[in-house]
N, C-alpha and C positions, 0 to 999 in steps of 0.2 A: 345206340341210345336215341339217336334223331327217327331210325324207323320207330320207335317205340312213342315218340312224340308224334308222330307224322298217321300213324294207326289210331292214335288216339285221337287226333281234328278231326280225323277223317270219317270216322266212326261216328264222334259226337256229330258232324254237320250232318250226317244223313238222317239222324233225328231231329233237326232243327222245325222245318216246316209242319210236320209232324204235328210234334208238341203244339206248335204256336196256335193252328187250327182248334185242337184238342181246348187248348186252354180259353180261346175263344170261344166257342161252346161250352163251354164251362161256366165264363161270366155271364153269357146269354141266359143260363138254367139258373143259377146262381143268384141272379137279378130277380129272377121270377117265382121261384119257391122259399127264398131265407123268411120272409114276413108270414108266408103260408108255413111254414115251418115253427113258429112264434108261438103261433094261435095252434096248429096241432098239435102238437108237443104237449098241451097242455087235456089232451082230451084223454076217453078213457082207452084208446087205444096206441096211447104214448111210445111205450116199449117197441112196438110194431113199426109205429112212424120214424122213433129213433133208428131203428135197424137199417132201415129204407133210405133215409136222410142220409146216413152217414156213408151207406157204399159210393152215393156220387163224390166224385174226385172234386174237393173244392178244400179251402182255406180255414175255413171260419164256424162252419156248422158246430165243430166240438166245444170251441167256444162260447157260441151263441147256448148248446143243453148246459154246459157251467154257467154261465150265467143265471142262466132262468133258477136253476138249482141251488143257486147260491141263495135266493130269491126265496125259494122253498115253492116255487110255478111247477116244477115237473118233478117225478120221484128217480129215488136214486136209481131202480132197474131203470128206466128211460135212460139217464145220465150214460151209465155204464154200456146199454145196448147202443147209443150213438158213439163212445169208444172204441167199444171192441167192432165196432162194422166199418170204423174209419179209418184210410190206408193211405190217408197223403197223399205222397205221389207217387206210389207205386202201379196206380190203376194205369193215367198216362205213361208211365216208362213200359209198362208191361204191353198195350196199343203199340204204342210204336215200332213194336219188334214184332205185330200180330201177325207178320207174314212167314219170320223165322217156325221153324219145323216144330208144334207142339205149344207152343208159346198160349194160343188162343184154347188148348184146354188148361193150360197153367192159369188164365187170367178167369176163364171160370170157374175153376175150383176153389182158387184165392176169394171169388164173390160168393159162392155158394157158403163157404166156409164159415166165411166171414158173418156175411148175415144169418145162418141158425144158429152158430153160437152165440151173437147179439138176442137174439129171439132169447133161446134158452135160459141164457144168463139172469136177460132182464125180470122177464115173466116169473124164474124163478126164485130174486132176488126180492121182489113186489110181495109175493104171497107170501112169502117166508118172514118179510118186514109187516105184512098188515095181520098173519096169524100169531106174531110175537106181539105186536102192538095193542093186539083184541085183547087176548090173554093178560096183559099190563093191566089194562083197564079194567077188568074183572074184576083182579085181583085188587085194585087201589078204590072201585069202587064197595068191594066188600068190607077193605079193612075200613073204609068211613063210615059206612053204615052200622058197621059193630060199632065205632071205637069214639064217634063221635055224635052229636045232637044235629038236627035237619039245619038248623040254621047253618053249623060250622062247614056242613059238607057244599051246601051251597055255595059259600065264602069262598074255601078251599077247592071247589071245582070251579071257579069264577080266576081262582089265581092263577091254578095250573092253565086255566084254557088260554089266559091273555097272555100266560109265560109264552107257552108254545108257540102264540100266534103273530107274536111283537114283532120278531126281525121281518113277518111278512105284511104289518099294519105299517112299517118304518117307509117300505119302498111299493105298496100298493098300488098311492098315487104315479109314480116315476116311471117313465116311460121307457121300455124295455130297450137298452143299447142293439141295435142288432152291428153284428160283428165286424171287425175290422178282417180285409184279407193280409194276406201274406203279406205286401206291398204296402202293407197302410193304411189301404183306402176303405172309408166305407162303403160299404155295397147299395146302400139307401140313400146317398148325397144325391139327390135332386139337379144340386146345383150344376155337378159336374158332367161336362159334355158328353154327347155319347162315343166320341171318336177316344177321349182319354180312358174313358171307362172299357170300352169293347175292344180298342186294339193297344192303345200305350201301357194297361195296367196286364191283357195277357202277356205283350209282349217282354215286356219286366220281369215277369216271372217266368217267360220261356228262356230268357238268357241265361236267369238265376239259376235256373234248373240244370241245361247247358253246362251250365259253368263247373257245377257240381258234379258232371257225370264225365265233364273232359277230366276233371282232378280225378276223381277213382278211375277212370279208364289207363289215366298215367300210371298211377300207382299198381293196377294191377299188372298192366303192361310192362314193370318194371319188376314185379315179385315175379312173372313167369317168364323174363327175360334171364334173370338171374335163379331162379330157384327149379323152372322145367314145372310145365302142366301135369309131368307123371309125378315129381314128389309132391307138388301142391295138391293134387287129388287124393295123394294117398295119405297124406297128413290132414287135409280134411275127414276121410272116411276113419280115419282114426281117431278123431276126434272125440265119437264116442258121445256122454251127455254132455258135455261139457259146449258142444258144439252152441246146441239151442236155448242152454244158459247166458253163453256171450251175445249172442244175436241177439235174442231177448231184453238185457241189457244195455246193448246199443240202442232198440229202437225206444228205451225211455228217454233219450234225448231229446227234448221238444222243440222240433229243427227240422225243416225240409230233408236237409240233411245226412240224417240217420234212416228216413224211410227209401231216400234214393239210394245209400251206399247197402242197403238192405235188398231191394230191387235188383241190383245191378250184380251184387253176389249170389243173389237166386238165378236169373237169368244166364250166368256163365257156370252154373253148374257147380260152385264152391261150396255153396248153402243147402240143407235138405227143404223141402216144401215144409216140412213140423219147423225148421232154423225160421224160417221166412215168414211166417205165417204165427208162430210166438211174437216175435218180434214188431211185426204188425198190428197186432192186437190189442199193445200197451203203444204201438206208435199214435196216439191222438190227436195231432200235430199239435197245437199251442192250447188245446180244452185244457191238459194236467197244468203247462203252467198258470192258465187264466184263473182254475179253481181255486188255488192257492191264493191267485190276489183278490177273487171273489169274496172266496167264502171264509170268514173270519175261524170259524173250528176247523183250526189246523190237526187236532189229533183225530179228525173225522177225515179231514183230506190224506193224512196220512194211513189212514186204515184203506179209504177206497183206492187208494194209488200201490199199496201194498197186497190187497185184495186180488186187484188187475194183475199185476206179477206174477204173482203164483198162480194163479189161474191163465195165466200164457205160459208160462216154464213149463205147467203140466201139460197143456195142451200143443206145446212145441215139442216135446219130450214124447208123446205118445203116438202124432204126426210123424215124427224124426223116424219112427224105427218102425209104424206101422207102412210107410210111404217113403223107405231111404231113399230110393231117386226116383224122380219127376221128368 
């Protein structure tokens, strides 16, 4: 039991510097692109910027496209392509192992992945809402013009236009929050030095993260201590669909948490690439729970969050058996 602790510090400290670097450049880009991020996000090539935005390894971005969204600033393909291309922390857990045997085509395929189906999703989810939208309006304009006198259509396109446009006349003036990171901190505080920002706020979260991969490293270290790497393999591959269902599941957690114990079972070989990569997909780090306290239409956030699920179960399920090992 003590080599099983003693494997697991030991494993964890060799990622330690690592990380921390990683995470330092991190806040360095992070610093520099979220406000650029703001202002594009909102242009017409949203979807693209989202996809883009979202594969850098940072904190906050998914929250900052919920927001603006809540807002009604960006549409929902952007939303979902900053989602689905956002991986927490599995981009630095995957780096730090780049030198192990394979690893560094796993972390590109995980990116490539990642960002076309953001592309796809989004792009397709835009047309699909603005040739539904057209079509609405056709229709609502035709039934006025039979059904009623120029005056009332006027009226009644005057109601529906300010219906529409109120939640985004409420917060036009207000100044867009840009995101808090993982740690708390705002990434636009002025005030704050640059020594707490560049090394005390990586470092925070390079412990944090640490902390979370010595706990899964224990616990794996303790199921193959007791259980043998041959039946664990073989109960995994027997898994079957059930496999990239679970995984998928876990990483709707909205928790560093879930994308590192997601990470860390891909990397030792337990998870398939389609397990890993579902799971990722719906990982958005804190954007799912931000939209929820954003955006007041819960059965709309409950449709985009159920949307995302099955659209990573199928594409973890399809992965899973197209790509059994990695």
């Amino acid at each position: 039991m003590w080599d099983v602790l003693l494997d697991a510090f030991l494993d964890t400290i060799k990622l330690s510097w690592i990380l921390l670097v990683f995470y330092i450049l991190i806040e360095l880009v992070e610093q520099k692109i979220a406000v650029k991020m703001n202002s594009k996000l909102k242009s017409n090539y949203a979807v693209a910027v989202g996809a883009g935005f979202g594969i850098v390894p940072q904190c906050g971005f998914s929250v900052l496209a919920a927001d603006l969204y809540s807002r009604r600033q960006i549409t929902i393909g952007a939303l979902l392509a900053v989602f689905i291309a956002t991986s927490d922390e599995a981009l630095p857990i995957l780096f730090s192992h780049i030198n192990e045997q394979g690893v560094w085509l796993k972390l590109l395929a995980l990116i490539l992945s990642k960002f076309v189906l953001a592309l796809v999703v989004g792009y397709a989810i835009d047309l699909t809402y603005r040739a539904a939208k057209k079509k609405q309006t056709q229709i609502k304009t035709q039934d006025i013009i039979e059904e009623h006198a120029h005056e009332d259509h006027d009226h009644n396109h005057e109601d529906e236009h300010h219906h529409e446009h109120s939640h985004d006349d409420t917060h036009k003036d207000e100044e867009v929050d840009i995101h808090k990171g993982c740690c708390g901190h705002h990434i636009d505080d002025k005030k704050e030095s640059k020594v707490k920002k560049y090394l005390v706020h990586p470092l925070l979260h390079t412990l944090k993260i640490l902390a979370y991969i010595f706990i899964i490293n224990i616990i794996m270290g303790i199921i193959v201590y007791y259980v043998g790497e041959e039946r664990l393999a073989e109960f995994m591959s027997k898994s079957g669909v059930l496999q990239p269902i679970l995984v998928t599941l876990v990483g709707l957690i909205p928790n560093c948490a879930s994308s590192v114990v997601i990470t860390e079972l891909f990397l030792g070989g337990a998870i398939s690439f389609g397990s890993c990569l579902g799971g990722l997909i719906v990982n958005a780090g804190l954007g799912i729970a931000f939209l929820f306290k954003a955006n007041k239409r819960v059965k709309e956030n409950f449709a985009i969050v159920g949307g995302l699920f099955v659209f990573a179960v199928v594409v973890a399920i399809a992965f899973h058996y197209i790509i059994p090992q990695f």
